[in-house]
C-alpha positions in Angstrom: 0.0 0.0 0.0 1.4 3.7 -1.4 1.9 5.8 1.5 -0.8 8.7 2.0 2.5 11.0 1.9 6.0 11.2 1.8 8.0 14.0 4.0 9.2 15.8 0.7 6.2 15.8 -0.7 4.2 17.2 2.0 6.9 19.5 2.5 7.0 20.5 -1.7 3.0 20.9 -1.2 3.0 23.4 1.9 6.2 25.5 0.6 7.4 24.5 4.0 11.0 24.2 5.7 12.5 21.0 6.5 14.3 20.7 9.7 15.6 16.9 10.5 15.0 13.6 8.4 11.7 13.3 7.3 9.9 9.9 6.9 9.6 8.6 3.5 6.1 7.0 5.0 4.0 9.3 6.3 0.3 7.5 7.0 -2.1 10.1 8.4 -2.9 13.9 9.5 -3.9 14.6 12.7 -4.7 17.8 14.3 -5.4 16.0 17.8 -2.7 14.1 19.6 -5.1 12.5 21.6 -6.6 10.5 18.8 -3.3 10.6 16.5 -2.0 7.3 15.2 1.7 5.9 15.5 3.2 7.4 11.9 0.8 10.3 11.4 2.3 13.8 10.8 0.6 16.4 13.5 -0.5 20.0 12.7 0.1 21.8 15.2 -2.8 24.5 14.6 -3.4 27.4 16.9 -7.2 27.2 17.3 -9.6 29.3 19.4 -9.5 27.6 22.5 -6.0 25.8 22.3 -2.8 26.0 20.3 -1.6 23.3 18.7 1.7 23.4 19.5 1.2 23.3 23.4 0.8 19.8 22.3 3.6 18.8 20.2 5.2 16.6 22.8 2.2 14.7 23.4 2.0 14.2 20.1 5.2 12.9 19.8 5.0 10.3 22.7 1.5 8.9 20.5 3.7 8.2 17.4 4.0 11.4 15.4 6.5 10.5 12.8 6.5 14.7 12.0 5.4 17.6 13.4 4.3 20.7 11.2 4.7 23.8 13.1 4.6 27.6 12.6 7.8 30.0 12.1 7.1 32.0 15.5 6.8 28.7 17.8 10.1 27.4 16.5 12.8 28.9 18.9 10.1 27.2 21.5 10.2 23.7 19.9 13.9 23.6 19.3 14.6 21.0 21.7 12.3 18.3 20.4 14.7 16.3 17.9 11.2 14.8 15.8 11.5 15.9 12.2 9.8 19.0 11.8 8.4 20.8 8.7 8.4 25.2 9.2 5.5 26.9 7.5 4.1 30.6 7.9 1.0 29.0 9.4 -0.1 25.8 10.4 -3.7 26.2 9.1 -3.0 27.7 5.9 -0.3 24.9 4.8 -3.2 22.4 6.3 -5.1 24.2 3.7 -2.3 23.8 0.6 -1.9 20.2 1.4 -5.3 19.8 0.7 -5.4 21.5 -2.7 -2.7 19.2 -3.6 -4.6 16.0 -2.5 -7.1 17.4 -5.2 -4.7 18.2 -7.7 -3.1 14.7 -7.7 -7.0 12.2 -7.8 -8.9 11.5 -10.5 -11.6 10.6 -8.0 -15.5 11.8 -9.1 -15.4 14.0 -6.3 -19.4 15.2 -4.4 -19.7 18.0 -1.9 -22.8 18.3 0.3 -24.6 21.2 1.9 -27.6 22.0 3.1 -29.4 23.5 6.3 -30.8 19.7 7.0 -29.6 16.1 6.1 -25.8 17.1 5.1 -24.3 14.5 7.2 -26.7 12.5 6.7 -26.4 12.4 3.1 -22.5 12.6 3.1 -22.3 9.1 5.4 -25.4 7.5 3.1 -23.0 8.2 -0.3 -20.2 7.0 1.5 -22.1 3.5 2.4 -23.4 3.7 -1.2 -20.4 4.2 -3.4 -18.4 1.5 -1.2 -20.0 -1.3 -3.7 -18.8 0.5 -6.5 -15.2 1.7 -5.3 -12.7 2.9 -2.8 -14.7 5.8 -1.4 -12.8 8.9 0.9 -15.4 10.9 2.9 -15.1 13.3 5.9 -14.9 12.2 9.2 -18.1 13.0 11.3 -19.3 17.1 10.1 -16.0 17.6 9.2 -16.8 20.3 7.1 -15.5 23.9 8.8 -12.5 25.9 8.1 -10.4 23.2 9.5 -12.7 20.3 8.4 -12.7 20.4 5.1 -9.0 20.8 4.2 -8.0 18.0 7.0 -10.7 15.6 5.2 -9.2 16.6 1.9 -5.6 16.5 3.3 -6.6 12.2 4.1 -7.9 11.6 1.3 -5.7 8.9 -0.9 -4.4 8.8 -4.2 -5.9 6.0 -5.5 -9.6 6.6 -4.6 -12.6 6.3 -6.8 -14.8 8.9 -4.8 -14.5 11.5 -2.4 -17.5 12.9 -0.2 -17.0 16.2 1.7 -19.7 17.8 3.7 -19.6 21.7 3.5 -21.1 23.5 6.3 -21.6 27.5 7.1 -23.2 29.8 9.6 -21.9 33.0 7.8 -22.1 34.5 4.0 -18.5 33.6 2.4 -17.8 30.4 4.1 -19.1 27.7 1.5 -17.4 29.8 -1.3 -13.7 29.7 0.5 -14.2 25.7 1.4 -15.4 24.9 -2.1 -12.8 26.1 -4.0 -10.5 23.9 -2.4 -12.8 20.6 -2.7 -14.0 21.6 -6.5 -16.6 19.0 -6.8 -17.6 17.4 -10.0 -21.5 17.2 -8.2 -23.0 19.7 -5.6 -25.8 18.7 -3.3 -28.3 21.1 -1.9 -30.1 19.2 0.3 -32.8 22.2 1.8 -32.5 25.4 2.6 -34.1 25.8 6.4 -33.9 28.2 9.3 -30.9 26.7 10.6 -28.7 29.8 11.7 -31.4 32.5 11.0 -30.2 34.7 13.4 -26.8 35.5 11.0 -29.4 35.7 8.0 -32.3 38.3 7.0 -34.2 35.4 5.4 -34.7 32.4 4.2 -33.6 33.5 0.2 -30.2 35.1 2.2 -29.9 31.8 3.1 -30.2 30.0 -0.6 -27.8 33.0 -1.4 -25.2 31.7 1.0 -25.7 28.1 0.5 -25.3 28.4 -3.5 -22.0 29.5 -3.1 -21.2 25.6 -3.6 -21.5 26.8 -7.4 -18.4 28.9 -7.3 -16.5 26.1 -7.1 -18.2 23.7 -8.6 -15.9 22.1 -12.1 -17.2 23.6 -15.1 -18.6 20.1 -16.8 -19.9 19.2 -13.3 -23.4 18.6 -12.2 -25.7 20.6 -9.8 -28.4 18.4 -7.8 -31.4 20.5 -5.8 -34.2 19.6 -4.0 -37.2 20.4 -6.3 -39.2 20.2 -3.0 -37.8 23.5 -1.5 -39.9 26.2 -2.4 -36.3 28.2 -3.0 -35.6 25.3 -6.0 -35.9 28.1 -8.7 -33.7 30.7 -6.9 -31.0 28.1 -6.4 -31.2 26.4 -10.2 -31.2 29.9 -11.2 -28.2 30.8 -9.0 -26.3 27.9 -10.8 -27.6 29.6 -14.0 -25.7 32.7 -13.5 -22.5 30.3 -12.5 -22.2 28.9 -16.1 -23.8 25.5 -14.8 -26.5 23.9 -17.2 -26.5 20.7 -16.2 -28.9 20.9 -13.0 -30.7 18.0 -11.7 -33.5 17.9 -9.1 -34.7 15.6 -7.0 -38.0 14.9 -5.0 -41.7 13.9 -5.3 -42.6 17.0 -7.7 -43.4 15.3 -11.0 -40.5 17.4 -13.0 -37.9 16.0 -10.8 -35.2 13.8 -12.2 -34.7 11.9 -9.4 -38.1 11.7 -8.4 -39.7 9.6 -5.4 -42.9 7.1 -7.2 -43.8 5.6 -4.1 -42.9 5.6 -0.2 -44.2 3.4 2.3 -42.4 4.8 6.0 -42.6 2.2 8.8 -40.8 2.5 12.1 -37.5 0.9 11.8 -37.6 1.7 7.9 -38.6 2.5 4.3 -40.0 1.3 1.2 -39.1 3.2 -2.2 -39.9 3.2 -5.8 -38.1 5.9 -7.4 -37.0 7.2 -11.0 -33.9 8.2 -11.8 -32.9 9.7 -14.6 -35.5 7.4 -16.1 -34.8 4.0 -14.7 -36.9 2.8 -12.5 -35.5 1.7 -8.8 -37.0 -0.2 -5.9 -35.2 0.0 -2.6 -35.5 -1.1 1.3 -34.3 2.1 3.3 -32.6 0.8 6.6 -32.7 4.0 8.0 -36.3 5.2 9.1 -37.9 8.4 8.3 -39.7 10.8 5.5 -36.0 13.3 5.7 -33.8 10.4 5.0 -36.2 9.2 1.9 -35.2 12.9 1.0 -31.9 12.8 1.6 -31.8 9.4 0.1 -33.1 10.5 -3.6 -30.1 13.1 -3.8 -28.0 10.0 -2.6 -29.0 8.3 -5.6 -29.1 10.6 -8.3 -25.1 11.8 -7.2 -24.6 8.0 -7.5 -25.7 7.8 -11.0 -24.0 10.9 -12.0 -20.4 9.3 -10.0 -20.8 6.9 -12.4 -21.2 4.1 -9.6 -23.6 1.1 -10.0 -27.2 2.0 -9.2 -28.4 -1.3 -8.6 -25.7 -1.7 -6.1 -26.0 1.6 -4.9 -30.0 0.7 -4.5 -29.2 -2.4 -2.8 -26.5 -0.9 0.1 -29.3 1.0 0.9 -30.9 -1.9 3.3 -27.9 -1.7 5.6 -27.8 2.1 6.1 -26.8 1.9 9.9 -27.1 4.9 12.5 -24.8 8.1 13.5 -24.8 8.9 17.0 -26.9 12.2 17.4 -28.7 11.8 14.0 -31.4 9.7 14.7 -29.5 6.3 16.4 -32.0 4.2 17.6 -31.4 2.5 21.3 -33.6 -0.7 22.6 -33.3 0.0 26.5 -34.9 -2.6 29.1 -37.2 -1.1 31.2 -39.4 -3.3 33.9 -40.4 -6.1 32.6 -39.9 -4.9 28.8 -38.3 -2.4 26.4 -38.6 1.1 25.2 -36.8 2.5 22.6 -34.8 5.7 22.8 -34.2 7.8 19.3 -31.4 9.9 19.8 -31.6 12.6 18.0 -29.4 15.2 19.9 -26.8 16.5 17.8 -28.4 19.1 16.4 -31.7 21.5 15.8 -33.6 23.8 13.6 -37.1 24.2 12.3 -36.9 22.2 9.8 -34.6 19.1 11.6 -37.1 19.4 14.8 -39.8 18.8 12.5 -38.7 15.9 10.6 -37.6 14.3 14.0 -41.2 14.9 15.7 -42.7 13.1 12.0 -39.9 10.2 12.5 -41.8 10.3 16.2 -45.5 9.8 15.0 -44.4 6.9 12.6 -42.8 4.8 15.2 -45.1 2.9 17.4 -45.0 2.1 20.9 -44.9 -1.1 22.6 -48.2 -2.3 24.8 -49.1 0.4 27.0 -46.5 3.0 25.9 -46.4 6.2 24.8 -44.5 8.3 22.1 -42.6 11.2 24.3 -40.8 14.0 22.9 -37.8 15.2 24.9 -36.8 18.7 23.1 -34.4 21.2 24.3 -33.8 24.7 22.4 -33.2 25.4 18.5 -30.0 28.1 18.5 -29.2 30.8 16.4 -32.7 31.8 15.2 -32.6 35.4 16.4 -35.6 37.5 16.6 -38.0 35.0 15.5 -36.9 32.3 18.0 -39.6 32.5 20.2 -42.4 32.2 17.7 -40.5 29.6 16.3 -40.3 27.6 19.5 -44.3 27.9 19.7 -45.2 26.8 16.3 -43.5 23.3 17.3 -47.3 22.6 19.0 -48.6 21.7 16.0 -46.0 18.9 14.7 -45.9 17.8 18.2 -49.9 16.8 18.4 -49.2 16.2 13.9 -46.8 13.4 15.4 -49.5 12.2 18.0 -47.3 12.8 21.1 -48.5 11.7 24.3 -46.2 13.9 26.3 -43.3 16.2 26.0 -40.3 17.6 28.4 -39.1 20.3 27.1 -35.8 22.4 28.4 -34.0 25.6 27.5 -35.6 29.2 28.3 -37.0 29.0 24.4 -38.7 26.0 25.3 -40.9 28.0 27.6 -42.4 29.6 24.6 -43.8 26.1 23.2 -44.7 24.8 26.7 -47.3 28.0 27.0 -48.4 27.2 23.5 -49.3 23.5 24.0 -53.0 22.9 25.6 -52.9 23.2 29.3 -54.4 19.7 29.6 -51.5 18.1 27.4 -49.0 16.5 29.5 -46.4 18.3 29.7 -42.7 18.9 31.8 -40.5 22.3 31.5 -36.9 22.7 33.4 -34.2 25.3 32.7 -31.7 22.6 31.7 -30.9 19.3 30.5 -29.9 18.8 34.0 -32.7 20.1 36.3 -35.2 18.2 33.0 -32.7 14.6 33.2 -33.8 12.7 36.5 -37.3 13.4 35.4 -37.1 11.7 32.6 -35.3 8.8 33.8 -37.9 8.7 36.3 -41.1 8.5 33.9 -40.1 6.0 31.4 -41.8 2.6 31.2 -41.8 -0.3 29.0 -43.5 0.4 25.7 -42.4 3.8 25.3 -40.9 5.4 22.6 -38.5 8.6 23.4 -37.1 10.9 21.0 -34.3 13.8 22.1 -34.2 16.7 19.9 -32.2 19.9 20.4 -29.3 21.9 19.3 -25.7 20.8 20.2 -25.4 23.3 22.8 -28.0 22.6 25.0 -26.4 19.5 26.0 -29.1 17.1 25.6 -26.6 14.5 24.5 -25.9 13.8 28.5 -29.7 13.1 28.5 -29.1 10.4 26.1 -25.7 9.3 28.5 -28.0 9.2 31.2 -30.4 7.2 29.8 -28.0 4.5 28.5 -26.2 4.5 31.9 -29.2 4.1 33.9 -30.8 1.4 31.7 -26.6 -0.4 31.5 -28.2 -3.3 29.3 -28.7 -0.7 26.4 -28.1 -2.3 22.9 -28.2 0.0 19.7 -30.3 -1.6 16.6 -28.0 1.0 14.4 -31.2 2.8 12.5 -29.8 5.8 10.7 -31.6 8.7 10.8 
């Protein structure tokens, strides 16, 4: 197996300074010496929180077989006798490496964005295109300033596809990150209130997200959700990029990739869809009416890659679970089971809908009841709190038989619901956790929902602790 790197090389690509012997193997980039492997080369990046090079002789005791480090922090670093390689600035070489990773593939290279589902859809093509090649994708959301050059910085020679998620909670972002990936395909999955509070509106939004376009190759291919009521804005934004070859997917009858058929069931779907004008039947593993969505922009990129689509159509049965994004826990409770949907990584409007749907197609056990555990949506600015409220309606759309809610937000939709529904509100995940863990029986079905920062994920912990039998089933959603 080619090395991912040799020290020359990486040192040619960065415009860097050698100092020592480098390795002529060099088989990884970290960023992190706590998770680095035994051969990888470390960046030493100065971040917001913590600088990089505080760390460089932890790295070196977890294997670092080079450390890249900034001009300024040399005279600091003198005494470590690893192989070093002297750049301007850690983050920015990170950066050039990555262009060079481009430069040297002939991988069919996909980049995904989107207010919902861009994970989602990144891991689903990377599960996908495995039958038809050696695939390179991002590592969890990956897909920030540091992100996306690291993921491109991995990414082998030799592979037949590369995935990269682009994310952004700013105008600019997607249009820096993309011109370093310069996909031959760009995904939009939606365009939702996620981040509305750094936004006017909702077209502001499309604006931002269609900066994929810019660096989008000129014979590559553009694939929107017909669905979004911002499709034309967006195909219309490729327009006026120099892209004509724009493909939509959905259930609107003009859509190239367009969903026939959908039966949703609890721990899965059923679809018939067209693509391009071939007809596809597949068994979803991962339940829910987003990750059909998600799933018909999966396969259209697919068939544009060049990958099988029968096989492609066929990996879709074992689409398994990310942790946060919908994995689905069997707990023991009593005498029986409940089922816990984790869905705490994230939220916005949009995501906190599809969840509370994903919710109302699951169905208890005996005697149980479908709860919704849901904790604030950030960033939405002025129009938070009427936000927040409007969740009453997809909560009683989803047939919920009770809901604890946290977060000062969340006080918003507990005044909206009926006063008869049940109903618990707490400040915090923590004052909210030991009354959950309290209600639960056998039969019930729980869902968490919130944003990252409200820490609802140690709601989750606590639920797998205090029920230490747990097993995950793996559902993606």
């Amino acid at each position: 197996m080619s090395p991912l790197w040799t020290g020359d090389a990486m040192t040619a690509a960065m415009n860097g300074r050698s100092f020592g012997t480098l390795p002529s193997e060099i088989s990884g980039i970290s960023i992190d010496s706590r998770t680095l492997q035994r051969g990888d080369a470390f960046f030493a990046i100065a971040g917001d929180q913590f600088d990089g090079h505080d760390f460089a002789t932890a790295a070196i005791k977890a294997g670092a077989s080079v450390l890249v480090v900034s001009e300024g922090k040399l005279p600091a670093l003198g005494r470590l006798t690893t192989p070093k390689i002297v750049v301007p600035d850690v983050l920015a070489a990170l950066g050039k490496l990555g262009q060079a990773a481009r430069a040297r593939t002939n991988a069919r290279i996909i980049a995904v964005t989107g207010s919902n589902g861009k994970t989602s859809t990144k891991e689903a093509l990377r599960h996908v295109l495995a039958a038809s090649g050696k695939v390179h994708a991002a590592d969890k959301s990956f897909n920030n300033h540091w992100g996306v050059p690291l993921t491109l910085a991995r990414m082998p020679e030799d592979v037949d596809f590369g995935v990269f998620e682009i994310g952004m909670n700013h105008p600019g972002e997607i249009r820096t990150l993309v011109k370093m990936v310069r996909p031959h395909i760009a995904i939009i999955t939606m365009v939702g209130a996620a981040h509305l509070g750094f936004f006017r509106d909702l077209d502001e939004i499309a604006e931002a997200k269609a900066e994929i376009f810019e660096g989008l190759e000129m014979e590559g291919a553009v694939l929107v959700n017909r669905d979004d009521p911002r499709f034309s804005l967006l195909a219309n934004l490729a327009r006026a990029k120099g892209h004509g070859n724009i493909k939509s997917f959905g259930e609107n009858p003009q859509s190239d990739i367009r969903l026939r058929d959908a039966e949703l069931f609890g721990d899965r779907s059923d679809i018939a869809v067209s693509v391009n004008g071939r007809d596809v039947v597949a068994t979803v593993g991962a339940p829910g009416r987003h990750i059909v969505q998600n799933v018909l922009a999966v396969l259209g990129a697919a068939d544009l890659a060049g990958a099988d689509l029968e096989k492609a159509a066929a990996a879709l049965a074992s689409l398994k679970a990310e942790q946060g994004r919908g994995r689905r826990h069997v707990l023991p409770v009593d005498d029986g089971t409940a089922v816990l949907i984790d869905e705490s990584f994230n939220a916005n409007p949009a995501s906190m809908q599809a969840a509370l749907s994903l919710l109302g197609t699951t169905q208890p056990g005996t005697g149980g009841r479908r709860i919704a555990v849901l904790g604030d949506m950030l960033e939405l600015g002025e129009q938070s709190p009427e936000l927040h409220a409007a969740l009453a309606e997809q909560i009683a759309a989803a047939r919920a038989d009770a809901v604890f809610l946290g977060g000062p937000d969340m006080r918003r939709l507990a005044e909206a619901l009926p006063a008869e529904f049940p109903k618990v509100y707490a400040e915090s995940a923590a004052e909210l956790t030991p009354l959950i863990l309290d209600a639960i029986r056998s039969g019930d079905v729980v869902m968490v929902k919130s944003s990252k920062g409200i820490g609802f994920s140690k709601i989750v912990d606590a639920m797998l602790a205090q029920f230490s039998s747990a097993k995950a089933d793996g559902m993606t959603a």
